[in-house]
C-alpha positions in Angstrom: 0.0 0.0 0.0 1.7 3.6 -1.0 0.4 7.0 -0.2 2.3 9.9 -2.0 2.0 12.7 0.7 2.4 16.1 -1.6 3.4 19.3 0.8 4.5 22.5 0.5 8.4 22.3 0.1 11.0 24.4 1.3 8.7 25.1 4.0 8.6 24.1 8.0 5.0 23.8 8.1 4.6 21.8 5.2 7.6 19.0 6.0 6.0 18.7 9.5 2.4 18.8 8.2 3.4 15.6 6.1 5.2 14.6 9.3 2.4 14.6 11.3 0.0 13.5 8.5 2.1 10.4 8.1 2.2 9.5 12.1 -1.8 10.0 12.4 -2.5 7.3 8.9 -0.3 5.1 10.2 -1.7 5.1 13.5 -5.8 5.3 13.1 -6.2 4.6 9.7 -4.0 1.4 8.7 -0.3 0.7 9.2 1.1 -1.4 6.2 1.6 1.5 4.4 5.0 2.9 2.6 4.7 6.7 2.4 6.4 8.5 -0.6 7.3 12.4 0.4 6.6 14.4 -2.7 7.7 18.7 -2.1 5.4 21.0 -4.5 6.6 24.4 -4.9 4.3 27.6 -6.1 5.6 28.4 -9.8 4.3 30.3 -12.5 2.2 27.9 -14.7 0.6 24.5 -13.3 1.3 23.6 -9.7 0.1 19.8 -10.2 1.4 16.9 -12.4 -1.6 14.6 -12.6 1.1 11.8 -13.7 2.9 11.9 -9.9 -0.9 11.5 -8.4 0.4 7.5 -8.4 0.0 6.4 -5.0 -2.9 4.0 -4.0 -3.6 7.2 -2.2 -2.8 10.8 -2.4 -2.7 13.7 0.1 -2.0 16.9 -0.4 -1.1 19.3 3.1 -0.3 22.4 3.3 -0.9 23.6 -0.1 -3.5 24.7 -2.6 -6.4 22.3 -3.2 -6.8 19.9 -6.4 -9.6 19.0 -8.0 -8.5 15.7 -9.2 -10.2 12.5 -8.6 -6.6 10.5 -7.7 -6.4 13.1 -4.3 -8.3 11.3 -1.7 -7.0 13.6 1.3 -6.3 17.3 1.4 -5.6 19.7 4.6 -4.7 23.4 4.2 -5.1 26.8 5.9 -4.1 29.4 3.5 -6.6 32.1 2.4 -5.7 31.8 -1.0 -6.2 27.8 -1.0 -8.3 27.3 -4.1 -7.0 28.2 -7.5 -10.3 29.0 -9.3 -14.2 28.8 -7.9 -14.5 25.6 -9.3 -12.2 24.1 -6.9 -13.6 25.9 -4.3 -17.0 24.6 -5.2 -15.6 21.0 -5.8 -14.5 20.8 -2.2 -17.6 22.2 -1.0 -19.5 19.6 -2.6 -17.2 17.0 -1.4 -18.4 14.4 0.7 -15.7 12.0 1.8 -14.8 13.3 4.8 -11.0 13.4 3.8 -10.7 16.7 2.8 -10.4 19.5 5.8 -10.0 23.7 5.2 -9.5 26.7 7.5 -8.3 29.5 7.4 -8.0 30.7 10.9 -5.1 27.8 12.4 -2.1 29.5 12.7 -0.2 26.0 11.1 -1.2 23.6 8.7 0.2 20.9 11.4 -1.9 21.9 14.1 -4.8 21.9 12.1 -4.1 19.0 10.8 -3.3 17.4 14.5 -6.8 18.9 16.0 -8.9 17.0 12.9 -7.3 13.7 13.6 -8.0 14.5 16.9 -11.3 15.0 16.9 -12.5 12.8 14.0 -10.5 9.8 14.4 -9.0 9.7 17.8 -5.4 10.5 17.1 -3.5 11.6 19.6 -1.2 14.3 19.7 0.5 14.7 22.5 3.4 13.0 21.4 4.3 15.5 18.7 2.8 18.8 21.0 6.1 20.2 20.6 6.0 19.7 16.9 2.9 21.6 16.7 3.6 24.4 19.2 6.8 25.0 17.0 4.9 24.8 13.7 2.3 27.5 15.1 5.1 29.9 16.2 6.7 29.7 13.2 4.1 29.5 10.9 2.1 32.3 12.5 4.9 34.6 13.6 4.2 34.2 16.9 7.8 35.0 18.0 7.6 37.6 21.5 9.9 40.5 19.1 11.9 40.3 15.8 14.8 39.7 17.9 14.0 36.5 18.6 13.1 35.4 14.8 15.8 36.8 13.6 18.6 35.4 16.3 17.3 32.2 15.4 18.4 30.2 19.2 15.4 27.6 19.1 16.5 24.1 17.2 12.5 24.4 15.4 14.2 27.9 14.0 17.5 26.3 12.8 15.5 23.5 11.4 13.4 26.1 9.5 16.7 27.5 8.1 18.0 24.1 6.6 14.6 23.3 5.5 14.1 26.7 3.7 17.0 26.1 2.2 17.4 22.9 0.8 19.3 22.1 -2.5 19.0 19.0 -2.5 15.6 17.1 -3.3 16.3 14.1 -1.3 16.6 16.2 1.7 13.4 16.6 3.0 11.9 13.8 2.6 14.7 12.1 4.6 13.3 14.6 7.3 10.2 14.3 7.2 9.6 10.8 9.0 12.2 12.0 11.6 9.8 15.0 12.2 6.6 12.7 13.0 9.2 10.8 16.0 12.3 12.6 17.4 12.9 15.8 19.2 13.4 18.6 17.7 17.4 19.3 19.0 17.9 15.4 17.9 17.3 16.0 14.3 19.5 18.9 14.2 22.4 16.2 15.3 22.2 13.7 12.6 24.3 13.2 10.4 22.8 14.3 7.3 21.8 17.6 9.2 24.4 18.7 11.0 26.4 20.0 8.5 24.5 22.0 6.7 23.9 24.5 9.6 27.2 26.7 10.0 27.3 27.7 6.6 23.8 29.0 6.5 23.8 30.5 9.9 26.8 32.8 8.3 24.5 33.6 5.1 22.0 34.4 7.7 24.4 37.0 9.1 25.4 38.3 5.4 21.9 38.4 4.3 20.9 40.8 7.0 24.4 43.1 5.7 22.8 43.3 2.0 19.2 43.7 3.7 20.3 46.3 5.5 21.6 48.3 2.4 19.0 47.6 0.5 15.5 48.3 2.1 14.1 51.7 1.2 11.7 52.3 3.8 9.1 55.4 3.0 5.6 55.5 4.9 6.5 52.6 7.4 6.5 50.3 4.2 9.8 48.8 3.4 11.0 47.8 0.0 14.2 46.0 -1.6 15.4 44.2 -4.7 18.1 41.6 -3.8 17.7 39.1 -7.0 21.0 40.0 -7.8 22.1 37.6 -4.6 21.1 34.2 -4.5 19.6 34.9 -0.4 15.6 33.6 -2.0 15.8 31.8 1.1 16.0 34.5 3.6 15.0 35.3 7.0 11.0 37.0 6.6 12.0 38.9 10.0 15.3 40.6 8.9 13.9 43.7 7.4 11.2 44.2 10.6 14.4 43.4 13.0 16.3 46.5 11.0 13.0 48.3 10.6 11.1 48.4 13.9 8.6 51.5 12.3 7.8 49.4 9.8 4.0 48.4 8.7 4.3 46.0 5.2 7.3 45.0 3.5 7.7 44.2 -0.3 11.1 42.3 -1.6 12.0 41.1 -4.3 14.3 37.7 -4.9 15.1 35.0 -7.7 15.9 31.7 -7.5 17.0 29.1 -10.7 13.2 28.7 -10.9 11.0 31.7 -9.9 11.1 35.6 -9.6 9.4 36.3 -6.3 7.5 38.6 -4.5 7.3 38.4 -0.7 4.9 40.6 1.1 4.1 40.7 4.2 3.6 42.6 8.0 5.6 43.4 10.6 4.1 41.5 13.8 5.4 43.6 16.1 4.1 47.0 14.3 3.8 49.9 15.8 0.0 50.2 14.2 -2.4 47.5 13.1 -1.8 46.4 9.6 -4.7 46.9 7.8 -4.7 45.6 4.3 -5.6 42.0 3.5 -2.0 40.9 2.0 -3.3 37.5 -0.2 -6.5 39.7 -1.8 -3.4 41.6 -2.8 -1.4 39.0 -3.8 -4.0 37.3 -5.5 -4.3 39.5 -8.3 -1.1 39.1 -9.5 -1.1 35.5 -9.3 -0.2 34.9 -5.8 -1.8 34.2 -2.4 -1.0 33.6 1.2 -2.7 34.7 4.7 -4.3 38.0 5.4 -0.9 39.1 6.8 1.9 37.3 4.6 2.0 36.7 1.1 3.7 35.8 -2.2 3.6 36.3 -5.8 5.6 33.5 -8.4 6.6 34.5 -12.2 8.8 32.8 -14.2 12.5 33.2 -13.8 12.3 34.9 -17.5 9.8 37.5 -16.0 12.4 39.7 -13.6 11.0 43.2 -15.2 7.1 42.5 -14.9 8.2 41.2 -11.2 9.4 44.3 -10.2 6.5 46.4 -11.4 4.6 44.0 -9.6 6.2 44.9 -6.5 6.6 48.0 -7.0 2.8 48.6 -7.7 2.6 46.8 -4.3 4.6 48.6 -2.3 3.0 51.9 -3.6 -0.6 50.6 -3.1 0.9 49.6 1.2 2.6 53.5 1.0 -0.7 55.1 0.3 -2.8 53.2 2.2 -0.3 54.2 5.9 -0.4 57.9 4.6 -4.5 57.6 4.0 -4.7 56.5 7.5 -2.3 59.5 9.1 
């Protein structure tokens, strides 16, 4: 019995989401089962290959919903979680009871750990510090930028090497270690260990070229660094650097995407105000009211910028309307 378990890669949430998915089938629904780890990105252009749907089942967590009659389980908590109204209506109409949505859980994993809870008897304790972490990260519920951006906790380091992964094997290797070991034993292995000092000192040069780069005009901050390869870089930085600061627009590339970030400073010193995946959404994009992200094609650097620029002017005028 296989079940291909799709999740948002890159992406703390989504490798523990699979984590914990994984952990709950195998426990309450049957246990002679091979899982097969499968990271989806957002990209300009299709996000689904209906040829990898191959398992005898297929989940997707953490990431937009698909229509297709091969996906037998689906959780997810973004706003923006259904590409068209079809989808939306599909899922309304659906009747399986595999197939769980909403918006207002902070992570993906804990909203996927209170279902299983309270449908099918799982039971979460043994992974509470998996979800607590996934919530804080996930949501931004860090007490100041300080502490997001100092990165002590092992869940924080983990996010780091997760976030920026090279290699595809990586985490699904991960993931199952996720659903059983403590945190600060994962970052010990082998495999893992590694990989940390040289991106803890990226961290610490990506917050130099953040720092020369944010232009930061009516509490809204923007920067271009896709001339670095620092896609992966710490959300927190430019609110650590910019305590005034509302929104923040930046722009990075990878070897696959041209993207967008935009999102709100937790800790600002005024409610945000503007729903950041309505936003988002028009360009493309999604996300949560206060976080979001736009993809375009690595080809598409100029219309990316505009993009973003438009954005950050839209944030800009809507701080001044408020003064």
């Amino acid at each position: 019995m296989k079940v291909r378990v799709f999740y948002h890669d890159k992406c703390f949430d989504g490798a523990s989401s699979a984590a914990l998915f994984s952990r709950f089938y195998r426990e309450r629904i049957r246990n002679d089962v091979t899982f097969v780890f499968s990271g989806l990105l957002h990209r300009a252009g299709a996000l689904f290959d209906e040829k990898q749907f191959d398992g005898n089942e297929n989940a997707i967590v953490d990431f937009k919903y698909s229509s297709s009659p091969k996906i037998t389980w689906w959780f997810d908590h973004h706003q923006s979680a259904f590409l068209t109204p079809e989808d939306a209506t599909h899922f309304e109409q659906d009747q399986s009871n595999r197939k769980f949505y909403d918006p207002d859980f902070k992570s993906c994993t804990g909203f996927i750990a209170t279902v299983a809870e309270q449908r099918f008897g799982f039971d979460p304790s043994p992974v509470a510090d998996l979800v607590h972490w996934t919530d804080v990260v996930d949501g931004a519920m860090y007490p100041d930028a300080q502490t997001a951006v100092e990165m002590k906790a092992p869940a924080m380091k983990l996010t780091l090497v997760i976030e920026s992964a090279q290699d595809y094997t990586f985490i699904p290797r991960l993931i199952p270690l996720l659903a059983a070991q403590p945190l600060a034993e994962i970052l010990e292995e082998s495999f893992v260990a590694p990989l940390l000092p040289p991106l803890l000192e990226r961290h610490q040069r990506s917050i130099a070229v953040l720092k020369e780069r944010i232009e930061s005009r009516d509490q809204t901050l923007f920067f271009d660094i896709t001339d670095h390869d620092l896609e992966g870089y710490n959300k927190f930085v430019p609110y650590y650097l910019h305590p005034e600061s509302i929104y923040s627009v930046g722009l990075s590339k990878s070897s696959f995407r041209v993207k967008v970030s935009v999102g709100s400073n937790p800790w600002a010193p005024s409610e945000p105000t503007v729903n950041l995946a309505k936003v988002c959404e028009r360009y493309g994009g999604g996300g949560h009211a206060r976080v979001g992200a736009i993809s375009f094609g690595v080809t598409q650097e100029e219309v990316a910028r505009k993009a973003a620029r438009e954005i950050a002017d839209e944030l800009r005028a809507s701080v001044r309307a408020r003064q």
